[in-house]
N, C-alpha and C positions, 0 to 999 in steps of 0.2 A: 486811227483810220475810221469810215465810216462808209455807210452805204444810205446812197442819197435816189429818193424815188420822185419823181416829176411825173402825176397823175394827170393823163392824157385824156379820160375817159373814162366812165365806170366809176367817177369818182362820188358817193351819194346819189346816184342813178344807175339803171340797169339799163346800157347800150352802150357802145360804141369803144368797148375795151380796149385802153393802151395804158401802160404802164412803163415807160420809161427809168432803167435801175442801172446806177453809176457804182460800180466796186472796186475797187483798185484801180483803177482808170480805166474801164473795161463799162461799156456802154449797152444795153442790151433793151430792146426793146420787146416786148412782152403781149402778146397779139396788136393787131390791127382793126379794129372792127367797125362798125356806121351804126349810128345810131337809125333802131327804124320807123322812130314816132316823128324825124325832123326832114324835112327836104330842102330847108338853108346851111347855112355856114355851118350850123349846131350839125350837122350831121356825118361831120368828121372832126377825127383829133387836129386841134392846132400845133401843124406839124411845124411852125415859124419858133414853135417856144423850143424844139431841138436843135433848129441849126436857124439862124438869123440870117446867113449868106444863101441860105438852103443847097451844101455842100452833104450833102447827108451821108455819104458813103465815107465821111472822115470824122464825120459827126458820132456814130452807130458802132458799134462792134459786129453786134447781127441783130436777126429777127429771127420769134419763136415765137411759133402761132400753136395752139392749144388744143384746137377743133374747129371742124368748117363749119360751123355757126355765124352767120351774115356780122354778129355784132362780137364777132374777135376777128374774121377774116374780111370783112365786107369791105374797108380801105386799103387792103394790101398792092390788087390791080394801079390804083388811082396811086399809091402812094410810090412805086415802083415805075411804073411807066412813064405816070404824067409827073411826077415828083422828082423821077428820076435815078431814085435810089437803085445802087449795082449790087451792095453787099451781098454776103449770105443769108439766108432765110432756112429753116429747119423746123421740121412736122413729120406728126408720123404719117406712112404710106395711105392709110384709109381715107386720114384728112387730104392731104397732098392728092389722092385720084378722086374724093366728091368733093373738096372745095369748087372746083370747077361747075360742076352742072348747079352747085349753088347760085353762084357768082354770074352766071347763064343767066339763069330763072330768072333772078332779080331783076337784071338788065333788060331783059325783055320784059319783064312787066311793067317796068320804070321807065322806059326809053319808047317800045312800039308799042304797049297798049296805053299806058297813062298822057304819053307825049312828053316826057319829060326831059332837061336836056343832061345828053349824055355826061359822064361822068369819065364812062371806061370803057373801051368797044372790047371785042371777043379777041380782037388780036391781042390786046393788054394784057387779056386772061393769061391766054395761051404761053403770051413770052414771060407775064409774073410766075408761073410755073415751072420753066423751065429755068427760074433761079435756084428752087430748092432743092435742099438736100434731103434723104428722106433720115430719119432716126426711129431706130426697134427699141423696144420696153427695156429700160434697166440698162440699154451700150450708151456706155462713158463716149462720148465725143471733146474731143480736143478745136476747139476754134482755135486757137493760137496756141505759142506756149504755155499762155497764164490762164484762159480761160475754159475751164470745162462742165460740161451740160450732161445731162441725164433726164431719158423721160421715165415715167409710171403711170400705169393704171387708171383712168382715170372714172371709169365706167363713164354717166351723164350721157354721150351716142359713142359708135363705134367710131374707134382710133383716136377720141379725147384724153389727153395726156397733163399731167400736171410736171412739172418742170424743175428740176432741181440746177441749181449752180453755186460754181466755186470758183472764186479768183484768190489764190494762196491760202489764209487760214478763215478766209469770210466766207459764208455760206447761207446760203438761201433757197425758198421753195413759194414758186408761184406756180396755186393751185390752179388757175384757169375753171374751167367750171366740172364741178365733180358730183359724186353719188356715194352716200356712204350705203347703202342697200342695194340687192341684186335688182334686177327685175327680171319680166321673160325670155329677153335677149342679151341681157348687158350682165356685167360683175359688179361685185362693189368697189369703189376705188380699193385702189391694195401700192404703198409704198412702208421705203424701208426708216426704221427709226435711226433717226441724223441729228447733227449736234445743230441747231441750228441760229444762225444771227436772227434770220427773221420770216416769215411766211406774208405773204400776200393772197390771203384768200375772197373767194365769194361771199358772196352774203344775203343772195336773194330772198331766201325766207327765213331773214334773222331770227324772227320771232315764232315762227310756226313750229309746230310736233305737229307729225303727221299720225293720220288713223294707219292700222296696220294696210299692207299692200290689197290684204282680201278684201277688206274692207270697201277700199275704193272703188277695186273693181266691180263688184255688184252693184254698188250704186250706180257704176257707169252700165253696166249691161242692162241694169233695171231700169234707165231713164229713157234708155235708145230701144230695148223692146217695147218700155209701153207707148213709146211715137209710134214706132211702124204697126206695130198692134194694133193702133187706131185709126189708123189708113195717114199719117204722115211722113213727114221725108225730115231728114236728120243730116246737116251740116256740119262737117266736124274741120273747119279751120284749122291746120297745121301746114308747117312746116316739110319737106319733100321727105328728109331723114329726120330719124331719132324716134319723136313721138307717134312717127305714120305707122313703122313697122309695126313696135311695140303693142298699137289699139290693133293694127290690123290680127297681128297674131291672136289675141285676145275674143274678138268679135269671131274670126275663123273656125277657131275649137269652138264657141259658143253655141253659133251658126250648126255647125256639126250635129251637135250635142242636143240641140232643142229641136232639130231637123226644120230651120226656117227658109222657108223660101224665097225672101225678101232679096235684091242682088247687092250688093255692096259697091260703090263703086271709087277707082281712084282717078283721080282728073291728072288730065294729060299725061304725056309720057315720059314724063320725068322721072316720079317714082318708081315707075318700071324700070326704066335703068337702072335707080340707084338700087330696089332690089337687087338686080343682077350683080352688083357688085359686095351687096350684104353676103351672096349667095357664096361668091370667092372671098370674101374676108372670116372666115367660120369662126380662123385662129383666134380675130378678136374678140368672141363672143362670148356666153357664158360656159359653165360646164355642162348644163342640163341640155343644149343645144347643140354643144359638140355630139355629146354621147348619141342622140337622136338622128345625125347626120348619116350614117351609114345606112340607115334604113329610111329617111326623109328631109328632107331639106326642110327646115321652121319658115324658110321663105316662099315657099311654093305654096301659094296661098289658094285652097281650093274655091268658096266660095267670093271669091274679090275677082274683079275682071274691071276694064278700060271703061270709060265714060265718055258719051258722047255729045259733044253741044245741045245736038239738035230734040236734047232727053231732057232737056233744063225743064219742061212743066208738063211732060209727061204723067197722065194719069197715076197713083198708085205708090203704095210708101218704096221709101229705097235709104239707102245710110252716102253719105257722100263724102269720100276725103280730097279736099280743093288745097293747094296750094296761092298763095303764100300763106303762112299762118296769121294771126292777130286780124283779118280784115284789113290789110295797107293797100290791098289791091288786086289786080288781076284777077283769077277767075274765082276765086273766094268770095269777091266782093263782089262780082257779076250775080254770083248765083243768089248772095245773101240779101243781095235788091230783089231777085223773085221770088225766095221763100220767106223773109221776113212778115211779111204782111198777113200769113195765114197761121192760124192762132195753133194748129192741128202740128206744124211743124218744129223743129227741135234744133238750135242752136250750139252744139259742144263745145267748149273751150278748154283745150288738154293744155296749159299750161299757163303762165308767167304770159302776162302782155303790156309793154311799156306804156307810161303816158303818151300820152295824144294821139293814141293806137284807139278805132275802135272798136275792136278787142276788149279796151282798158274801159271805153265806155260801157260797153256790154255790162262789165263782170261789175263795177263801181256803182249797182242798181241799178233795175230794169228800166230802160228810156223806154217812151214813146214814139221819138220820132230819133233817126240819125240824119243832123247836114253832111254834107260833102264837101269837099273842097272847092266843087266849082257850084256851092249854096241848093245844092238838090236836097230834098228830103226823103230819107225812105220810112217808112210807117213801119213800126217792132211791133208785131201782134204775137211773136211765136214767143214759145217759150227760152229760156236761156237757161243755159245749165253749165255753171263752170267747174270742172274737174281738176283733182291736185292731183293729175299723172306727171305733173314737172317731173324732168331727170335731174333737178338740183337738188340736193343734200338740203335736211334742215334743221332748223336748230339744234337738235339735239346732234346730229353728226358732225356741225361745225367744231362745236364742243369737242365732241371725241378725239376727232382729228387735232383737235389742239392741242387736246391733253395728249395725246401720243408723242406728237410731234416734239411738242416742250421749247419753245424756239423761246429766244428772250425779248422777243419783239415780233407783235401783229400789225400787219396793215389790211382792212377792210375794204373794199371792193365789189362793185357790180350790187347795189342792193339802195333801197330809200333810205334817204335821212332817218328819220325819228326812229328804225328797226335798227338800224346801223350802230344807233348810238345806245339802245338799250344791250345789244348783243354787246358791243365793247366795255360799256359796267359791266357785265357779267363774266366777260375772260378775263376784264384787272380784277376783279372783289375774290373770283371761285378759283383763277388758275394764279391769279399773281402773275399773268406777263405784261407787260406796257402795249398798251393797244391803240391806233389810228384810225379814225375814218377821215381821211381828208375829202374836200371836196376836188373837181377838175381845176389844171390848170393851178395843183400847190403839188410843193414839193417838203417830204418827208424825210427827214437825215435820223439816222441813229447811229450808235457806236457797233463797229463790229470786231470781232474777233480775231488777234493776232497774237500767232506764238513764236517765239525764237529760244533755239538749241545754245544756250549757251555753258563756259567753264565754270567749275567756282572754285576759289580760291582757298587751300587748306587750312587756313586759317580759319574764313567764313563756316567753313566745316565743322571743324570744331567746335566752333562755339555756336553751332545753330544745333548741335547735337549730343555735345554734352551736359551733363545736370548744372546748372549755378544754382545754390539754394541761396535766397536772403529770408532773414528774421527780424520781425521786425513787430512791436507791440500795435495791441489795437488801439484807435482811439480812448476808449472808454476803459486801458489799461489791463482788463478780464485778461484777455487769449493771447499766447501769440500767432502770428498770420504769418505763413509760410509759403514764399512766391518763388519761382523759377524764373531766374533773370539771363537763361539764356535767348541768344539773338533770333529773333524772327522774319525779321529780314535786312538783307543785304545791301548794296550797293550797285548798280547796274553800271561798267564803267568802260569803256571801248575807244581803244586807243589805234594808233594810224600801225597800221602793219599788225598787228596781233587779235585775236579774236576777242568778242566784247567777252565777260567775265564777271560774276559776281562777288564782290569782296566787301569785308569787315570792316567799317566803318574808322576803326583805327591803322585799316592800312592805307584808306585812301587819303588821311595826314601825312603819312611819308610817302604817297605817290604826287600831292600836290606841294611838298615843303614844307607843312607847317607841323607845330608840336603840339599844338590843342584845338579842340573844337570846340568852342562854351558858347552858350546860348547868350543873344544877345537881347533879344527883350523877353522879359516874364511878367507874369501878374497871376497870386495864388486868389483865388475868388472865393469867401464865405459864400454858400448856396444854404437855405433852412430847408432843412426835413421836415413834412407835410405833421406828422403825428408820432407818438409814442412807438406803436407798434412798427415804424421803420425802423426803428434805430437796430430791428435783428437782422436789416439787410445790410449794415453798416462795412461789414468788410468784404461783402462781393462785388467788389471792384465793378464787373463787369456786369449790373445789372444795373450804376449808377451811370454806368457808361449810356446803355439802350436809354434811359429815363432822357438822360444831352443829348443824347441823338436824335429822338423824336422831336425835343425843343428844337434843334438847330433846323432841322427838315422845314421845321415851319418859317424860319425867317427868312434862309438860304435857299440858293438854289441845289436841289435834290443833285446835279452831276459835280458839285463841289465840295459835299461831304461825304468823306467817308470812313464808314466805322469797322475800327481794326484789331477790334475784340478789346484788349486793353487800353487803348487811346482811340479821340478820334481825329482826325487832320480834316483840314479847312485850308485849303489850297497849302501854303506855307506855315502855316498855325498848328499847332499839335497841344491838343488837352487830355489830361489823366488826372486819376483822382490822386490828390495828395494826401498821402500816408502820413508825412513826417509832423511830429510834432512844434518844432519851430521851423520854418519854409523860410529866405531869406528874400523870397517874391511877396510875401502875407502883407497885405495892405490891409488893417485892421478887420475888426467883429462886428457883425451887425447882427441884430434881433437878440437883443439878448433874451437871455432864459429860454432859448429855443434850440434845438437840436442843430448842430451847423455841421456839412459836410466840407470839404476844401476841394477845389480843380484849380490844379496849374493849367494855367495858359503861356508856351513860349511861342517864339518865332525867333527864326535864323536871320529872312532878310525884313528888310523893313519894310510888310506892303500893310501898313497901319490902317486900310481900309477896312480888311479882310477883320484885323487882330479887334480893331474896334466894333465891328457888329458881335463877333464871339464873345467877348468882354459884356457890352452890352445884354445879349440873351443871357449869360454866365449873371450877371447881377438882377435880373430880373425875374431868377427861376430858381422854381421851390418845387421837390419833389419828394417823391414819395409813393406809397402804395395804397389802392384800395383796400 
């Protein structure tokens, strides 16, 4: 069996997450999201590559959205309403009540302020909402009989969940976007250790270690006191949730603490909402905010109040938090046309800003001038200061999480090429698991994990449990070498009416009719020993065995060989070192004067393809030790 993923988005780029993952016949789509540096086609997943009829309710199992972040959620409306999909969709409560005022914002910045043409009106919203179901930390949910989900922890903003699921013995976790460290409001992600086929995680700062959290933050209070310090105004472009609260809290004790009089402000009434809803979510928060809750609310922000247009070039320094984040638009990018140009003024950028965002220009070295879309220029005279208060996890938390988790297969996600591909050397070379970074628009299969309860036959018993000793002289005549020749493995053999059952090799002759099982092609192969000092590894079987295996690895492909301590198999092919002094498979000696080791090579049926590439490496390889 296997589990097959069709990268919708996020593939070698950071936006417009979709992950599409087949497990047992069991369909599961994996956020929704828009990319927000594109406003063509690029700006949603090619939902045509899921269903070609665009049937998508027979297509899909469900949908699992991770967090109301525009580029996991921002296609959901469009893909639902205008798409038409009816299925299930499942999130937790926090996401499920602010994806909406997300989903809002955008539309009206994108639709009545920029002029663009609609995508999704508010009724889309409203009805894509009343699809879902909501799901609590760690409750097992049953989609069908065969398929069941689980969320956790995901810190990154409140109600960000990372994903587990199972279809019978296969098993998987998509991370969606997470945090391995607390911060002022949020926890660190926190799940449980799972056997896992494979994870699909983030990978935005593949490459980055971060400076400690303190660290960061003075630099940010140190940048934005010395603006207003010097009679300027400070821009801090974000997003409505996640990073707004987090600086707000931050600047507020700050604020307090140094007794500055400067007002702080948040633009439009967006964020006041979604406070109000930070304010009733506590449960998701952290501990250091729980515990403070009975005596204060961390969201009641004393110094921070409303912003009002008609303030945009009011005398006098001030701090200002403008939605949308990155500069795409709306009144961030209103303001950032009036305060760019004055050299006194301060720029923020608290996080991750896509290509052809600019945001992405800002932080890519200080421009001089920004175009527009419709060929304006605005003059950068101010200063630019970009900030690592991302809520993504980084390198080194990847890492960890990896290493916890221990899955036998990674796929890479939401992050650039060239960091993408350094982090994936680093989890095959340090963790030894098989790792992916595909790009969009590929799909990803690997093998997954299946177990079945079966009988075994008292015979098989027997002889997989009792001592067989054979004796038998070494090469070089000195010792004898002393092997246990009981069964290691069985027969798997399942017949109509009775349950499958594993049985001894010799019973399955008299379950088929016959009276012998003899190999029908061999070939014993001289191999030369590299040096002198081999020949003291001459009777560990199993160290001559690793020496063919690495050869074979290299000719073959890697899911056709496999080595089974004492022998290794080659589809139909099975080679071991031969002991016996006359072999009656030995096709003559070569190298003379040289150290010579012997492998049988059989096979049962005739796929002469296979037996001749093994043949083949078997006579062209000489081994040995450093």
């Amino acid at each position: 069996m296997t589990i097959s993923s069709l990268v919708l988005g996020a593939g070698q780029e950071v936006g417009k997450s979709c992950v599409v993952v087949s497990i047992n016949g069991k369909r599961i789509m994996f956020d929704c999201g828009m990319h927000m540096g594109h406003l063509d086609h690029r700006r949603y997943p090619d939902f045509s590559l899921i269903s070609k009829s665009g049937d998508f309710d027979s297509a899909l199992t469900c949908i699992i959205i991770t967090h109301f972040h525009l580029d996991h959620i921002g296609a959901l409306p469009y893909f639902t309403e205008v798409c038409g999909y009816n299925g299930p969709i499942y999130m937790t409560y926090p996401t499920k009540a602010l994806a909406p005022l997300m989903l809002e914002d955008y539309r009206k910045v994108m639709v009545e302020r920029r002029g663009e043409e609609e995508q999704f009106s508010s009724d889309h919203i409203l009805e894509c909402m009343k699809k879902v179901t909501v799901v609590d930390l760690k409750q097992t949910i049953y989609v069908d009989d065969a398929l069941q989900i689980r969320a956790y922890y995901a810190g990154h903003v409140i109600g960000a969940a990372m994903f587990y699921a199972k279809v019978g013995d296969s098993t998987m976790v998509y991370t969606g976007d997470y945090n391995m460290t607390p911060d002022r409001h949020l926890g660190a992600a926190q799940i449980d250790r799972l056997q896992l086929d494979l994870v699909i995680t983030e990978s935005t700062y593949a490459t980055t270690v971060r400076d400690s959290k303190h660290a960061r933050e003075r630099e940010f209070l140190k940048a934005v006191h010395k603006c207003v310090a010097s009679g300027g105004k400070v821009l801090i472009p974000t997003l409505a949730l996640g990073r707004a609260q987090e600086l707000c809290m931050l600047l507020d004790d700050y604020w307090e603490r140094m007794d500055i009089k400067v007002p702080i402000y948040f633009s439009a009434g967006l964020t006041i909402q979604a406070n109000m809803y930070y304010k009733m979510l506590i449960n998701w928060t952290n501990q250091k905010v729980k515990d403070t809750y009975a005596s204060r609310n961390a969201f009641d922000f004393k110094n921070v109040c409303s912003f009002d247009r008609s303030i945009i070039n009011a005398p006098g320094p001030c701090v200002l938090f403008a939605t949308p984040g990155m500069l795409i638009g709306g009144f961030s990018l209103e303001v950032f046309k009036q305060w760019a140009p004055d050299e006194l003024n301060l720029v923020t950028l608290p996080g991750y800003c896509p290509v052809e965002t600019i945001g992405h220009s800002l932080m890519s070295g200080k421009p001089t001038k920004i175009v527009l879309d419709d060929k304006k220029q605005i003059d950068v005279r101010c200063q630019i200061h970009q900030l690592s208060f991302s809520a993504h996890t980084d390198s080194k938390g990847i890492m960890d999480l990896m290493k916890f988790l221990a899955p036998k297969h990674v796929i890479l996600v939401h992050g650039e090429k060239p960091k993408m591909t350094s982090l994936k050397a680093k989890i095959e070379s340090e963790l030894n698991i098989q790792c992916f970074d595909p790009a969009n628009n590929t799909t990803v299969t690997i093998p997954s994990t299946n177990y079945a309860v079966v009988d075994q036959s008292p015979t098989f018993v027997k002889s997989s449990t009792t001592p067989n000793f054979k004796f038998l002289l070494s090469p070089d005549k000195s010792h004898l070498v002393v092997s246990d020749l009981r069964v290691a493995e069985g027969i798997l053999v399942s017949e109509n009416n009775s349950k499958t059952k594993v049985v001894h090799q010799d019973e399955l002759l008299a379950m088929v009719g016959e009276n012998k099982h003899g190999i029908q092609f061999a070939y014993c192969c001289p191999v030369s020993i590299r040096n002198e000092e081999s020949t003291k590894k001459m009777v560990d079987n199993c160290y001559w065995i690793r020496c063919l295996y690495s050869s074979l690895l290299s000719e073959l492909p890697e899911e056709n060989v496999r080595d089974c301590g004492e022998n290794i198999t080659v589809e139909s092919v099975c080679v071991s070192v031969c002991m016996k002094e006359k072999c009656d498979y030995r096709i003559g000696i070569s190298c003379s004067g040289a150290k010579i080791l012997h492998f049988c090579c059989s096979w049962f049926m005739p796929d002469e393809i296979v037996a001749t590439k093994v043949i083949s490496v078997l006579k062209n390889l000489v081994i040995g030790f450093e």
